[in-house]
C-alpha positions as CSV (number, residue, x, y, z in Angstrom):
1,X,17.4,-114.9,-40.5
2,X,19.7,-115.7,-37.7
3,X,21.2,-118.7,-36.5
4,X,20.3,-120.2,-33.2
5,X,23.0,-121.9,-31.4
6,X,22.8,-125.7,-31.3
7,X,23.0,-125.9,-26.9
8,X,20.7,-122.9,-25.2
9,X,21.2,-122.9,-21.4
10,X,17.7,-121.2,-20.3
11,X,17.6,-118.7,-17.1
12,X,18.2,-119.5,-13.6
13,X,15.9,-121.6,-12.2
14,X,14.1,-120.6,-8.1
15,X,16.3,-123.8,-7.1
16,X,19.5,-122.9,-8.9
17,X,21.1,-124.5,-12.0
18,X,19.9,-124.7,-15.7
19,X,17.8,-126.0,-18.0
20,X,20.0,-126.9,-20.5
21,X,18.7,-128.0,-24.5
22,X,20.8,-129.6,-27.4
23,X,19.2,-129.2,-30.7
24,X,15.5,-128.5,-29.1
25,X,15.7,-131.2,-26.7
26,X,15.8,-131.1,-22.9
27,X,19.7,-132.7,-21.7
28,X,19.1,-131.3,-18.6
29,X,19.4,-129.7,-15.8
30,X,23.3,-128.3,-15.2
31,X,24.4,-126.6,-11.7
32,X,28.0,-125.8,-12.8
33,X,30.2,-125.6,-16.4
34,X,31.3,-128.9,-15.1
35,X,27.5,-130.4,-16.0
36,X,27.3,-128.5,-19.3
37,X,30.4,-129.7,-20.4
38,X,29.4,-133.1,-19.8
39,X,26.0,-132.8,-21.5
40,X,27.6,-132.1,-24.7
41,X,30.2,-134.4,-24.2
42,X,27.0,-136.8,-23.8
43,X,25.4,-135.6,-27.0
44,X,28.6,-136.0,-29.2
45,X,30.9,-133.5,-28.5
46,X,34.4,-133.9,-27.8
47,X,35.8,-132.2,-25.2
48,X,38.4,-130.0,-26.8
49,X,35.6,-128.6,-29.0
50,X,33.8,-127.3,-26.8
51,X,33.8,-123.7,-25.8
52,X,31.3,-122.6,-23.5
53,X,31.9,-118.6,-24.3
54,X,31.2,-119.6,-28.0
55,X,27.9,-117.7,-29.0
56,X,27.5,-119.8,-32.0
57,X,27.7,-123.5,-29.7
58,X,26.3,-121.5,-26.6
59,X,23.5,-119.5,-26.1
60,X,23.0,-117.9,-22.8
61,X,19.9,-116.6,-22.1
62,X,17.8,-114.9,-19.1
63,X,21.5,-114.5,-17.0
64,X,24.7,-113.8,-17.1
65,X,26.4,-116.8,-18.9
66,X,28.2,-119.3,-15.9
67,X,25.7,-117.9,-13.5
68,X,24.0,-120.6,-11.5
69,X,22.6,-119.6,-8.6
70,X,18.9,-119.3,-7.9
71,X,17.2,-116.4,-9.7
């Protein structure tokens, strides 16, 4: 069975940005990389860890991944 990656960022949202989850649970809502960068710095992550291209920290899903605009 396949992994899931730890941080989903879900589709586009009508009013722009992304919902963004950590381990199943909601972090929140990110308009840039800037936001998801600090939403796993928030949950633990240190900063030079963190690749956001990285399909097995990052999955993107429903849009192109560092797509924010409105869907």
């Amino acid at each position: 069975m396949a992994r899931q990656a730890p941080v989903v960022v879900h589709r586009p949202s009508p009013g722009g940005g992304r919902r963004v989850t950590i381990r199943g649970q909601i972090a929140g809502l990110a308009h840039n990389d800037a936001d998801l960068v600090e939403f796993l710095r928030r949950a633990g992550l240190d900063e030079a860890d963190i690749s956001l291209d990285d399909p097995h920290l990052v999955e993107w899903r429903g849009g192109r991944a560092h797509h924010w605009e409105a869907a």
